[in-house]
C-alpha positions as a Markdown table, in Angstrom:
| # | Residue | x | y | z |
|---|---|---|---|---|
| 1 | Unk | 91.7 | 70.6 | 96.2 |
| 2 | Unk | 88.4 | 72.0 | 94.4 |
| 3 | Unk | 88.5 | 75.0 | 96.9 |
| 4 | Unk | 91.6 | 75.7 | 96.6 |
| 5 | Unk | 91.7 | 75.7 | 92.8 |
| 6 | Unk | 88.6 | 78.4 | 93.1 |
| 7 | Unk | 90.9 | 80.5 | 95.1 |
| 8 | Unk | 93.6 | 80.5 | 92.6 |
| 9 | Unk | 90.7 | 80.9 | 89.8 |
| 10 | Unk | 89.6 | 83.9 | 92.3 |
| 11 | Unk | 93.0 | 85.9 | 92.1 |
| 12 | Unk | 93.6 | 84.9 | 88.3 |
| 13 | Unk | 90.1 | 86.5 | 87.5 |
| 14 | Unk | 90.4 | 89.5 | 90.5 |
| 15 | Unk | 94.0 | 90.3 | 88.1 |
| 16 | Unk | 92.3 | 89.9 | 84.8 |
| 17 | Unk | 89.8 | 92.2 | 85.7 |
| 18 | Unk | 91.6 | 94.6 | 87.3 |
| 19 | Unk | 93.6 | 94.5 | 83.6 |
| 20 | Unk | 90.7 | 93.9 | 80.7 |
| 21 | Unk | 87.5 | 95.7 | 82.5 |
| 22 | Unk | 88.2 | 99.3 | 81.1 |
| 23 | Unk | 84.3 | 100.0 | 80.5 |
| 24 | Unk | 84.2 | 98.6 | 84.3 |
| 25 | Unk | 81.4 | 96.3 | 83.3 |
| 26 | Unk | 82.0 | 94.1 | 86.2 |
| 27 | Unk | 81.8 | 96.2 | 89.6 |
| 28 | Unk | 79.8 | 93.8 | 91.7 |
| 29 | Unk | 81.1 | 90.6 | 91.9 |
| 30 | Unk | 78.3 | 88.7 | 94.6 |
| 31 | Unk | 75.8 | 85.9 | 93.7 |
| 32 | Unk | 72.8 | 88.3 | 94.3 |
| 33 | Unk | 69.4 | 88.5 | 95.8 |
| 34 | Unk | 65.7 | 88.0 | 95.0 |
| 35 | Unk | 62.5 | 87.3 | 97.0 |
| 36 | Unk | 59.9 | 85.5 | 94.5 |
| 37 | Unk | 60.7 | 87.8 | 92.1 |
| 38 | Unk | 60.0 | 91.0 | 93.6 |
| 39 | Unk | 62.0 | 93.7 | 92.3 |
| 40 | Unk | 63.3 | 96.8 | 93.5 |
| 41 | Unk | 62.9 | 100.5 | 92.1 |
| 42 | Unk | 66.4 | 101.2 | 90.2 |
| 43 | Unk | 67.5 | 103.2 | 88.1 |
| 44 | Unk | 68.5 | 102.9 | 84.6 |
| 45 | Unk | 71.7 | 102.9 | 84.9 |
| 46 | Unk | 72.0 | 99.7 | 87.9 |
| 47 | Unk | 69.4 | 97.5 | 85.9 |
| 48 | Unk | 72.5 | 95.4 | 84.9 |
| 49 | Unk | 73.6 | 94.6 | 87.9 |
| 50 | Unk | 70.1 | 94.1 | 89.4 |
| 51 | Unk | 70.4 | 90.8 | 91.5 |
| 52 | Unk | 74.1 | 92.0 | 93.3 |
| 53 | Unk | 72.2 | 95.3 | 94.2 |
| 54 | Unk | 69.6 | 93.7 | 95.6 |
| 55 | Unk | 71.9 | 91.8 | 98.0 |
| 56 | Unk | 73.1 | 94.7 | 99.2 |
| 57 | Unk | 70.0 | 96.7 | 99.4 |
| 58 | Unk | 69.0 | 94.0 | 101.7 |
| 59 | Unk | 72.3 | 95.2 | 103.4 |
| 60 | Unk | 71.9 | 98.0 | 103.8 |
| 61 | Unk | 68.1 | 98.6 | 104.2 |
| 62 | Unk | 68.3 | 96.9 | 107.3 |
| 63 | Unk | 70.7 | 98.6 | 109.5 |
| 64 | Unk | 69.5 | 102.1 | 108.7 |
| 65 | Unk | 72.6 | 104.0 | 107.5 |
| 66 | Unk | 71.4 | 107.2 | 106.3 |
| 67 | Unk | 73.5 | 110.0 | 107.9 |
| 68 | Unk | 75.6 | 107.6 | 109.1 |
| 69 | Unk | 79.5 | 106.1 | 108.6 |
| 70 | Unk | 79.7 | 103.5 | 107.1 |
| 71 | Unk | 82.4 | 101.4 | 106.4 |
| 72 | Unk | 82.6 | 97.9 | 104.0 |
| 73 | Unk | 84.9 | 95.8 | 104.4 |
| 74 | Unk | 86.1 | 93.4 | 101.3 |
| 75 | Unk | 84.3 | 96.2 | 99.0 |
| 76 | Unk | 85.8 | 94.7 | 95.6 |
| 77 | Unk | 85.5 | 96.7 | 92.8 |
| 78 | Unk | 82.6 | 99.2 | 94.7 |
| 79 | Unk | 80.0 | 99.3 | 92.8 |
| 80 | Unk | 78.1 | 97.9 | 96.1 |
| 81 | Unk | 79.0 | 100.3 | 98.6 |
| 82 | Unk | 78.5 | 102.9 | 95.3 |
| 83 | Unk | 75.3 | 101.4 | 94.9 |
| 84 | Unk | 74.6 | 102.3 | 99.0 |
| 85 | Unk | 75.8 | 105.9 | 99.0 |
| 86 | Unk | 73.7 | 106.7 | 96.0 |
| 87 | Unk | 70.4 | 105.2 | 97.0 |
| 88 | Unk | 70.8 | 105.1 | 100.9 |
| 89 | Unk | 72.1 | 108.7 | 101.7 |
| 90 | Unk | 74.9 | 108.0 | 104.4 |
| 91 | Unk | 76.8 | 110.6 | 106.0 |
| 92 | Unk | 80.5 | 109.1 | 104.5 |
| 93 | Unk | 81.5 | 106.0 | 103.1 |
| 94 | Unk | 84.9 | 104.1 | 103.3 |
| 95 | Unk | 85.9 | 100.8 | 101.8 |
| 96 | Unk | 88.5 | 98.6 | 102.0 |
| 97 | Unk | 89.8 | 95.8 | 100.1 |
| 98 | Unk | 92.9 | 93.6 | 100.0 |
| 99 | Unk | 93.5 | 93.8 | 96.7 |
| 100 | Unk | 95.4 | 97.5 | 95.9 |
| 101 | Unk | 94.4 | 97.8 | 92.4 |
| 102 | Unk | 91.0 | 97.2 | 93.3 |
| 103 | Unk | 90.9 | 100.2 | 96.0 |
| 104 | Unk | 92.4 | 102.3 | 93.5 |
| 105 | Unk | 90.1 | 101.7 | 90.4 |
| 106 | Unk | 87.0 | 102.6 | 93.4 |
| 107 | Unk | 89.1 | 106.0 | 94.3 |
| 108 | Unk | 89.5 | 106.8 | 91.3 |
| 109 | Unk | 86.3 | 106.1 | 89.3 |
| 110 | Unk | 83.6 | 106.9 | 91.6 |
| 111 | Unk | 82.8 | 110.3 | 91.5 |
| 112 | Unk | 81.1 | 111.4 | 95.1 |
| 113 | Unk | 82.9 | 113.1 | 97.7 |
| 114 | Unk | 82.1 | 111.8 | 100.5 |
| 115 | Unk | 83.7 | 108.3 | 99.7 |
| 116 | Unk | 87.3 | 107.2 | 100.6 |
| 117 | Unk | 88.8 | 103.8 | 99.5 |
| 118 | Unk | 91.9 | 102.3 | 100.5 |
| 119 | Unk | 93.9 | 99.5 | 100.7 |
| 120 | Unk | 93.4 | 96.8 | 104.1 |
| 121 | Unk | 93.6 | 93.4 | 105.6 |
| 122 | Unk | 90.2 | 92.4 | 106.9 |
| 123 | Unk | 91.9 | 91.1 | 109.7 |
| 124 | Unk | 93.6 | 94.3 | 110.9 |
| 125 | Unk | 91.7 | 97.3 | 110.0 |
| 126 | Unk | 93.5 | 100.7 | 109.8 |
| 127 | Unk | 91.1 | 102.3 | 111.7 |
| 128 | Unk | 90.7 | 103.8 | 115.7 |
| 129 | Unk | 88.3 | 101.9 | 117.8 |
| 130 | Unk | 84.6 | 103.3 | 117.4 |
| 131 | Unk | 85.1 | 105.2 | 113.9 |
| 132 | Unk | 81.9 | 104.2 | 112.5 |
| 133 | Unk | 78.3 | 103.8 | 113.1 |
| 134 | Unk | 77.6 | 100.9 | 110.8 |
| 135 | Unk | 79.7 | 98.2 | 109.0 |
| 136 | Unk | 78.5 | 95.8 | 105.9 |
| 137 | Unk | 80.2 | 92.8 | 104.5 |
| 138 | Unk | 79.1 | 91.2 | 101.4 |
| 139 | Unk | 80.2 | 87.6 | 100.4 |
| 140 | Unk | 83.9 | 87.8 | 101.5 |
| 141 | Unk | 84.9 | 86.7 | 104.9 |
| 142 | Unk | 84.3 | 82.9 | 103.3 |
| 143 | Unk | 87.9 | 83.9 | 101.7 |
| 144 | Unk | 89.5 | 85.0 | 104.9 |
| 145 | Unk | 92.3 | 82.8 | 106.9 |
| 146 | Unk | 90.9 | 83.7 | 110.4 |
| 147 | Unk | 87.7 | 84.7 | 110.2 |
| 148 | Unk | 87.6 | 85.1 | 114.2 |
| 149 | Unk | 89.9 | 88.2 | 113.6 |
| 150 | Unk | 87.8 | 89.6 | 111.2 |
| 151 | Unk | 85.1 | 89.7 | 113.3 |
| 152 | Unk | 87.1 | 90.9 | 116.4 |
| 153 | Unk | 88.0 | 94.2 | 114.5 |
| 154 | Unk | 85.2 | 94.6 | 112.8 |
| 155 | Unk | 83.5 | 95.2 | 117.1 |
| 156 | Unk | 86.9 | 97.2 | 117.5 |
| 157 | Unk | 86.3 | 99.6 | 114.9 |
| 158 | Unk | 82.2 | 99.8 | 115.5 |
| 159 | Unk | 81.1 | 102.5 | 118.1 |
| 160 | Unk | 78.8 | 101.8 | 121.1 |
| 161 | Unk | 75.1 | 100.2 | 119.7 |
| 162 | Unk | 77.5 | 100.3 | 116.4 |
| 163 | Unk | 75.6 | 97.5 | 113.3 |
| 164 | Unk | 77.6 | 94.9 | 111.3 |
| 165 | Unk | 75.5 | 94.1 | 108.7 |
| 166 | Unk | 76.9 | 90.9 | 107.2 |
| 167 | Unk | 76.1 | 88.4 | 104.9 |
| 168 | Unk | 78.1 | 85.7 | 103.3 |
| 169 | Unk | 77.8 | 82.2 | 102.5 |
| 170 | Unk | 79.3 | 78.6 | 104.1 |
| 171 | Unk | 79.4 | 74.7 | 103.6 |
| 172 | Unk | 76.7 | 73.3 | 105.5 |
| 173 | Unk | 78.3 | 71.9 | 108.4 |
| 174 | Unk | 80.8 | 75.1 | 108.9 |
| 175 | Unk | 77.7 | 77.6 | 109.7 |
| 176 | Unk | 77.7 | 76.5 | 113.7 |
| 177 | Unk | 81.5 | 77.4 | 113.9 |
| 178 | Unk | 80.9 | 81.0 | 112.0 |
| 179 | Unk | 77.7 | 81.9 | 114.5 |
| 180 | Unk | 80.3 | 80.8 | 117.4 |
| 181 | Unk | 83.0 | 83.2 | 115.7 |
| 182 | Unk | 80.4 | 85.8 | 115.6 |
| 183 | Unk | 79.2 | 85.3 | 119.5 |
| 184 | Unk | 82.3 | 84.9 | 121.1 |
| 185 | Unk | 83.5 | 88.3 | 119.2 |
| 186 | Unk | 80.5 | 89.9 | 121.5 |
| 187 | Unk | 78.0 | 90.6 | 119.4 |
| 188 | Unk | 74.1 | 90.8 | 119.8 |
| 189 | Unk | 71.9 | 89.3 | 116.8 |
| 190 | Unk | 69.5 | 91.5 | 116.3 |
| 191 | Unk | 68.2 | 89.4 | 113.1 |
| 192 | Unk | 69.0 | 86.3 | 111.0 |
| 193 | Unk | 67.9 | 84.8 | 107.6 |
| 194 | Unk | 69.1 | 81.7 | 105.7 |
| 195 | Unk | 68.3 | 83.1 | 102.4 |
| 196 | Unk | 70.1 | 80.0 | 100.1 |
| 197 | Unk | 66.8 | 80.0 | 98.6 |
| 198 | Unk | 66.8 | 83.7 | 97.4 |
| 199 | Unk | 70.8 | 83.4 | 96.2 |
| 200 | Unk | 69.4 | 80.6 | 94.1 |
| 201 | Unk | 66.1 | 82.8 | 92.5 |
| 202 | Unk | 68.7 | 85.2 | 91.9 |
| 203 | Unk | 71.8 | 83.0 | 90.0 |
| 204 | Unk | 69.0 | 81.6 | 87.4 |
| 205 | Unk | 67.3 | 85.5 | 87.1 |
| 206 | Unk | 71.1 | 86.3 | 86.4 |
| 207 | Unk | 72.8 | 83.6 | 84.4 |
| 208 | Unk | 71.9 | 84.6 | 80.9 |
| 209 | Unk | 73.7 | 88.2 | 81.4 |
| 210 | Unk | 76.2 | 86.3 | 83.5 |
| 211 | Unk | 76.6 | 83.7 | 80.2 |
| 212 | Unk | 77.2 | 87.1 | 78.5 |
| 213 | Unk | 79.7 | 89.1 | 80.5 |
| 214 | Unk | 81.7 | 85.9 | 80.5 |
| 215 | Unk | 82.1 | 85.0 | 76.6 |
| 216 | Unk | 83.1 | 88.6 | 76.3 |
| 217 | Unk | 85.6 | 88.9 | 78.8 |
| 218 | Unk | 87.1 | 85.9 | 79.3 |
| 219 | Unk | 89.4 | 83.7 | 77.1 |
| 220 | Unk | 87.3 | 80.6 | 75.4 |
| 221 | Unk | 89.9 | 78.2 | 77.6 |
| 222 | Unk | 88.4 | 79.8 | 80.5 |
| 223 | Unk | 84.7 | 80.4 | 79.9 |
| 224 | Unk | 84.0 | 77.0 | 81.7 |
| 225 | Unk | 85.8 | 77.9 | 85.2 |
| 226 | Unk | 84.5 | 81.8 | 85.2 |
| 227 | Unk | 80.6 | 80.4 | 84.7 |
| 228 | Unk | 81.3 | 78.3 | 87.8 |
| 229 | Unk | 83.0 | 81.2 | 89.2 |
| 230 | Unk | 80.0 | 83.5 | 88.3 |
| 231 | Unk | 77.6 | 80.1 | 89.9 |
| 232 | Unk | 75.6 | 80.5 | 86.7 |
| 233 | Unk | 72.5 | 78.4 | 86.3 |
| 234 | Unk | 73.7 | 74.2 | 86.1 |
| 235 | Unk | 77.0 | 75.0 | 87.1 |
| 236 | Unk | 78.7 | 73.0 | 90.2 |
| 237 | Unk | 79.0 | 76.2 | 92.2 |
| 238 | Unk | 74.6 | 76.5 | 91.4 |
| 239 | Unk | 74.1 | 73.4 | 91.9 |
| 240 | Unk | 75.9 | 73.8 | 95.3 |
| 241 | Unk | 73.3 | 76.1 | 96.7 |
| 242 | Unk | 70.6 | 74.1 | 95.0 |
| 243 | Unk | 71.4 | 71.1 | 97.2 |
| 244 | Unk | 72.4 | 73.3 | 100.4 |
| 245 | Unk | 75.9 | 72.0 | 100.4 |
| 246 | Unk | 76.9 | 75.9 | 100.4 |
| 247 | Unk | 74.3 | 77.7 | 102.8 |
| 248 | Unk | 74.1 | 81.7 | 102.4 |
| 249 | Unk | 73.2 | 83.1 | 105.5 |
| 250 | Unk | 72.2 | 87.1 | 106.4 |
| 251 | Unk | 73.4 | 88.6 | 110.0 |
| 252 | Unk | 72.3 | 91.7 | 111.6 |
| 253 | Unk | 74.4 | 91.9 | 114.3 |
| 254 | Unk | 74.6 | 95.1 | 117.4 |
| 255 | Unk | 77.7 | 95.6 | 119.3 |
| 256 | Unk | 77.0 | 96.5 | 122.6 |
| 257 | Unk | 80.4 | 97.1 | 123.9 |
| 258 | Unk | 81.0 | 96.3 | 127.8 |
């Protein structure tokens, strides 16, 4: 019941967003990152969104994508793969998102040219097989029906020695199944982190501009469920992590396609 009030709360929110966010103050929308506090060289401009950026500089970092095509699948509101393409030099970028007026807001408000965004089912990508040398997903397949089709296309898609950078976050006792899901789609783990304690570090680094961002966007009646939402510091979605019912777990995975 809780989970699926959270995805209702996660469309309501996704909408209100979408509607409200004209300054587009919310363009990462992940727990975030941090390793005992060490912080990586941004630039002014990113400071606000710090901890999400660092999630996806651990992305990124690891599967070597400058010159490379990249694509990200379940890329929100694209200030991640934005935040890729600026410091991380890749030879294109696509993204794809479920949620149409989120792929239009990315087209239309980031400015570099070598990015396309679009409309997509993670399930059945609009792509040929082997159109890109790497592809990243950041904290969304937990929201998709059949996550075993997700991770079928995402080998589709991927070329020969192709990386699928991936990182997302479980209940305890569903992380065997997803590693299964991952193996039977045929690929190679090259590496893998639990890095629950790190999402933690970074939710109490973040919650006072979290606190913030949510008493100015959101309606008082729903200040409550978006500070869950956002897993700020004592909430029952922080306290989650801080207990290990929810586990967040990084893959870097190879295809090697037979």
């Amino acid at each position: 019941m809780k989970e699926m009030l959270r995805n209702l709360f996660f469309k309501i929110w996704y909408w209100y967003i979408s509607t409200i966010d004209k300054n587009a103050e919310v363009i990462f929308m992940n727990f975030g990152y941090s390793k005992n506090n060490h912080k990586i060289n941004l630039k002014e401009e990113d400071e606000k969104n710090r901890y999400s950026a660092q999630l996806y500089h651990l992305v990124a970092d690891s599967a070597d994508v400058k010159d490379k095509d990249i694509l990200e699948v379940g890329c929100g509101r694209g200030g991640g793969l934005s935040y890729v393409n600026r410091y991380f030099s890749p030879k294109t970028v696509t993204g794809v998102d479920l949620n149409k007026k989120a792929a239009k807001f990315c087209e239309s408000y980031y400015p570099e040219t070598n990015k396309r965004f679009l409309q997509a089912n993670a399930q059945e990508l609009p792509f040929e097989d082997n159109s890109f040398d790497v592809v990243i997903n950041v904290e969304s397949s937990h929201r998709y029906p059949q996550p075993e089709l997700f991770f079928s296309e995402v080998k589709r898609v991927l070329k020969n020695g192709g990386i699928f950078s991936f990182t997302d976050f479980r209940e305890q006792h569903e992380l065997e199944k997803m590693e299964k899901q991952i193996k039977d789609a045929g690929f190679t783990i090259l590496n893998f982190e639990n890095i629950t304690e790190n999402v933690v570090e970074a939710l109490a680094a973040a919650t006072p501009g979290r606190i913030e961002l949510v008493e100015k966007l959101a309606p008082k009646f729903l200040h409550g469920l978006a500070k869950n939402f956002a897993a700020v510091e004592g909430s029952e979605t922080y306290n989650f992590f801080v207990t290990k019912h929810y586990e967040y777990v990084f893959y870097l995975l190879k295809n090697n396609k037979q």
